[in-house]
N, C-alpha and C positions, 0 to 999 in steps of 0.2 A: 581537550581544549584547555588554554591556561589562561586565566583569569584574575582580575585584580578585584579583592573584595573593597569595595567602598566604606568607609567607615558606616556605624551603625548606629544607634539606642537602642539601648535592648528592648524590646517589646512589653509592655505592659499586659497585667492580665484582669487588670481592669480600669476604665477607659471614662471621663468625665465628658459631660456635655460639650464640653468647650475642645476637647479632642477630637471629637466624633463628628463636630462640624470642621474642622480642621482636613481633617481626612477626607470629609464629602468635598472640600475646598481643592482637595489636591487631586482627585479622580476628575472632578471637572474641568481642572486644569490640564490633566493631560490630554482631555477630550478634546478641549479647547485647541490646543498645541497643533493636534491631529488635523483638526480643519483647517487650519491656518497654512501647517507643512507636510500634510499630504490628504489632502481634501476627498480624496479616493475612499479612505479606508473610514477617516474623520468623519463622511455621511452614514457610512452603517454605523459607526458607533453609535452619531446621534438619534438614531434609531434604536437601540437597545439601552433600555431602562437600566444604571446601574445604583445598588445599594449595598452598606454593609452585612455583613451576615456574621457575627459572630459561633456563630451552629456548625460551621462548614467542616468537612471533615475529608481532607486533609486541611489545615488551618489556612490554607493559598486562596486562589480565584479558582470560579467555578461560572458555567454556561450553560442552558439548555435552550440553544438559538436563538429566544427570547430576549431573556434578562442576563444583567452579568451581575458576582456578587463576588465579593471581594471581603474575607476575614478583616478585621481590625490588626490584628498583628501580623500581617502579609501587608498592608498597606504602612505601616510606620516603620516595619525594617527593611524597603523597599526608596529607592532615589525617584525622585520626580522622575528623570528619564528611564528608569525603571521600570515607572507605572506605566507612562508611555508605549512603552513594548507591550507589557502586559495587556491594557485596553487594547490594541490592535490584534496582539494574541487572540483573546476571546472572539473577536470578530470575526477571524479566518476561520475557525470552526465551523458557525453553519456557514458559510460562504462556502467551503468545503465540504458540506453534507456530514460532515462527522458526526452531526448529532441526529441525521436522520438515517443513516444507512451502517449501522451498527452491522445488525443481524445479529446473529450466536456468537460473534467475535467476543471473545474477553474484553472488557470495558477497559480493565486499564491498561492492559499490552494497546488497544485500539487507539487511548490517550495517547499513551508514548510516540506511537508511530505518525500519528499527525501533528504533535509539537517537533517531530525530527522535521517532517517537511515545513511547517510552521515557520521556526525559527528560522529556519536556512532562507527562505523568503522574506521577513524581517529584515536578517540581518543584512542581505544581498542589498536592499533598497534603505541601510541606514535607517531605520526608523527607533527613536530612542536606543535602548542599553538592554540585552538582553540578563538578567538575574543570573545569577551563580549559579541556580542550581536548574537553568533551563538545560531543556538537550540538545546537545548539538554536535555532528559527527559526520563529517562529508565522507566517511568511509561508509555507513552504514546507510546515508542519505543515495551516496549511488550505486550500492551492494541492493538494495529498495528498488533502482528504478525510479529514485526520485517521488515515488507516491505513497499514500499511506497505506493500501492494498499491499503495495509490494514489502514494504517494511515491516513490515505486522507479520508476515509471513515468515519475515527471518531473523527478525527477535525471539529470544530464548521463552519458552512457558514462562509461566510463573504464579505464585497463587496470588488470584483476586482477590482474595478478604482482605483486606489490611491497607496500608497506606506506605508501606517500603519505608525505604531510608531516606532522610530528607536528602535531598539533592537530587532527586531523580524522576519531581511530578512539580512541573510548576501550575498546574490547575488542575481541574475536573471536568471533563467532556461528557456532560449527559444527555442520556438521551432526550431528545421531543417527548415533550407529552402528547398525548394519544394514539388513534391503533395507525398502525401505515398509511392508510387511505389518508388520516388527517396530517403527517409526518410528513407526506408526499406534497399536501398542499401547502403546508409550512416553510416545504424546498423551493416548492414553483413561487412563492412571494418571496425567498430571500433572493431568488435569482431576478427579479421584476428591481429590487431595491438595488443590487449589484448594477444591472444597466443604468438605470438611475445615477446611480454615485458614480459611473465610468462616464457620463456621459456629464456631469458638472465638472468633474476633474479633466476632461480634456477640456472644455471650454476654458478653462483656469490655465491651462498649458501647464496642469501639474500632474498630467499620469506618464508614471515611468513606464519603461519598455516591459521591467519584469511584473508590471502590475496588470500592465494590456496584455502581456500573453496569460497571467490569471486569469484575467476576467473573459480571454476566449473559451478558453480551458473550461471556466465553468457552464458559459452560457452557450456554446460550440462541444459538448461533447463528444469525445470515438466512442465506439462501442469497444469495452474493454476487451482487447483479447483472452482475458485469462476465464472470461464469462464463456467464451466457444469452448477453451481445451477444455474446463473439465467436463462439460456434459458429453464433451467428445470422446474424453478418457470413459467415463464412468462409463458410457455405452457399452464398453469392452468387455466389463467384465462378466465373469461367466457364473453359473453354478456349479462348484467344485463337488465332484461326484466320486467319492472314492471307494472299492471292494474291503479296504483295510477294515474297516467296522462293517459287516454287512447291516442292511436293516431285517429287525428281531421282526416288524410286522410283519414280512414274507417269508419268514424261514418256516412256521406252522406248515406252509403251504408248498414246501420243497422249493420253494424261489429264493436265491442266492442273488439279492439286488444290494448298491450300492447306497452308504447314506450318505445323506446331502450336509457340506460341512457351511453353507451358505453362499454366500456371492463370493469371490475371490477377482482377484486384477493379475494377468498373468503377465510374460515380459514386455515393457515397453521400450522402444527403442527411438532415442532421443540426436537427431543428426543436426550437429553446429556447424555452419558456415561460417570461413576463418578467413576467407578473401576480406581483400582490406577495404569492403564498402560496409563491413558489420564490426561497430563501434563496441568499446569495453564495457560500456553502459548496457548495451542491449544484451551483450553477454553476461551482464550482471543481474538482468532481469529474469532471462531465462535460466538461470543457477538458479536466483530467488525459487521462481515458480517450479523446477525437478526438483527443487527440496521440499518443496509445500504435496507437490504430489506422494514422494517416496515418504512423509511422515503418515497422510492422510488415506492413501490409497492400497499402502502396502503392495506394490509389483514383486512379484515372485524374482523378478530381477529385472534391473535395467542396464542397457546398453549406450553407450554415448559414442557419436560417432561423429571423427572431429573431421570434415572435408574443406578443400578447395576444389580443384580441378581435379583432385585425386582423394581418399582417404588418405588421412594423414597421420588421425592417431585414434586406438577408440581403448576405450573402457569399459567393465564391465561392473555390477554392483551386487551383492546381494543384501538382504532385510536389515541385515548387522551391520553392512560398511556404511562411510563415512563418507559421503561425495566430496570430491576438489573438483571443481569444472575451472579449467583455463584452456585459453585457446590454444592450437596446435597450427602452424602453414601459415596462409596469408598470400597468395597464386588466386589463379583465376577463379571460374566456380560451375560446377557440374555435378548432376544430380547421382547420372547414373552410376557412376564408382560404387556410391554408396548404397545400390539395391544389389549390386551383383558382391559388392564387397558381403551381405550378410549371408544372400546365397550361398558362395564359395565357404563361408564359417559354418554354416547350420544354426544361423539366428531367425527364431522366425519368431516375432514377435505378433501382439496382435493389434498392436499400432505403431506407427512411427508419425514422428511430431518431428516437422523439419522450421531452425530458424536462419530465415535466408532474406535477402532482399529477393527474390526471382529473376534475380536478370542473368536469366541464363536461359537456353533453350534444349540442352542435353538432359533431357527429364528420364532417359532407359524407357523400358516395360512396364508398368501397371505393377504391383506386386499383389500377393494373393490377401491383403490385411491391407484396412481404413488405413489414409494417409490423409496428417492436416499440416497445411503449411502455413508456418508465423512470417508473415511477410514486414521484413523494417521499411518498406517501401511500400504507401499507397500507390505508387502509380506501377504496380507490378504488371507483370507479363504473366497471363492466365495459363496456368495448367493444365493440361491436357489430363489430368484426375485428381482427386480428392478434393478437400477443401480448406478456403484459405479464410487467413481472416489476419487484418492490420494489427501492428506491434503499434496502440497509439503513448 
């Protein structure tokens, strides 16, 4: 993204009474701003206490669904419209659960990944100026799937100790205080205060289109597909039992048994529908999510198999390669190609994960291995086996 740096003062690194009210003068104002020109976002803010923090570390804004606090030197080399952004930034946080549904994710890959979708909602709905050093990347926002689940997923590691290079964290996403049970109840009041503020902003005839389909989104949620495939995946895998090392406990005893190397995930085979009702996006979700599998699950290999009415292209993977998933065809769409197609190869995986709309009725035979279908289409056409679950 190319950006025009607004003039500056340099930042001070120590800050007089008469500054410090200054500052509190200027956070207020953009609060103020928010109510006035988008009264949606402008009522959670005035719901969340904001103060100075000179403590803050990285020196920017920082969140814990609560409160917002905001460095002295983030607020003065920052534009009124700046701050603007910034106040309604912190807002989409917990509005978006970020600070309650962490889990094990890395904190800061987890920041990154909800200011990608953050920002891009901001910016979409004009609201102030987004900072130089926010993120923003419609390649990586729809390579994601648009969510911060999916982005998080296909952003690079990287180590959590530290604070990076500046331009590349405009705040700090922490978590809720207390243990889930009280996180959980922290989420159900910010979703009571969301309908709340959706519900003055329409009376005001000021909530935008991209703000209503927000606030269905949070307070209408799908059940996440990618919550079905992996316990669906994980099911699969087996305990790898191999003669190469016998186990020494039974040899005493003339018994030549095999030792157990642990659980293992053996080949998966991953079938993309390329008929033209299955959008770049949804194929961008399901790339995200085979590559979140092949890092986490290790398959002894995977297979991709690209159909329409016919196979059309497929590929294969092992532990070391490097997935490119793009689509192949763009014809009708039929299931069965693609279970006799692994047949005729001698692929016998011990699942296949199909992403289709379903509107097809040519489903073949059953095959001898769990089948789960990602359907882009709730109003799909039921399967005669395995199981399905919504691409929401």
């Amino acid at each position: 993204m190319t950006s025009v740096m607004p003039t500056r003062r340099k930042p001070q690194t120590q800050y007089n009474p008469a500054d410090t009210k200054a500052m509190i003068l200027r956070l207020a104002k953009a609060r103020t701003s928010l109510i006035l020109e988008h009264p949606f976002i402008g009522t959670i803010a005035l719901n969340m206490p904001m103060t100075l923090d000179d403590t803050l570390n990285p020196p920017t804004a920082a969140t814990n669904g609560k409160w917002v606090k905001f460095h002295p030197d983030f607020v003065a080399e920052n534009t009124d419209e700046e701050l603007k952004f910034v106040v309604a930034h912190e807002c989409l946080h917990p509005m978006l659960e970020h600070n309650f549904r962490r889990g094990e994710r890395g904190p800061r890959r987890w920041n990154k990944a909800g200011d990608y979708v953050i920002n891009k909602l901001l910016k979409d709905d004009h609201i102030g100026t987004m900072p130089s050093r926010g993120l923003y990347d419609l390649a990586i926002y729809n390579q994601g799937g648009g969510t911060t689940d999916g982005i998080y997923h296909i952003l690079p590691e990287e180590p959590e100790d530290g604070n990076g290079p500046d331009g590349d964290q405009l705040d700090n996403c922490i978590d809720a205080d207390g243990d889930p049970a009280q996180q959980a109840q922290q989420a159900a009041e910010m979703k009571v205060m969301v309908a709340q503020a959706a519900q003055a902003a329409k009376m005001m005839g000021k909530m935008t289109a991209g703000m209503a389909r927000l606030v269905d989104e949070v307070l209408n949620p799908r059940v996440d597909w990618r919550t079905v495939l992996w316990p669906f995946l994980i099911k699969q895998r087996t305990d790898d039992r191999s003669f190469a090392r016998p186990n020494r406990r039974f040899l005493s005893q003339g018994l030549y048994l095999p030792t157990s190397s642990g659980e293992v995930m053996g080949e998966l085979a991953f079938h993309i529908d390329c008929s033209g009702s299955i959008t770049p996006k949804d194929i961008n979700q399901f790339s995200a999510e085979i590559t979140k599998v092949k890092e986490d699950l290790s398959p002894t290999k995977i297979h991709v198999i690209y159909f329409d009415s016919r196979v059309c292209h497929y590929e294969s993977y092992g532990p070391d390669d490097q997935l490119n998933i793009q689509p192949h065809g763009g014809g009708g769409t039929a299931f069965s190609p693609c279970f006799e197609y692994m047949l005729e190869h001698g692929i016998e995986p011990v699942a296949s994960v199909f992403l289709t709309d379903l509107c097809c009725n040519d489903y073949g035979i059953a095959p001898d291995h769990p089948v789960l279908w990602v359907s882009t289409d709730e109003r799909y056409n039921a399967p005669p086996f395995g199981e399905v679950t919504v691409m929401a």
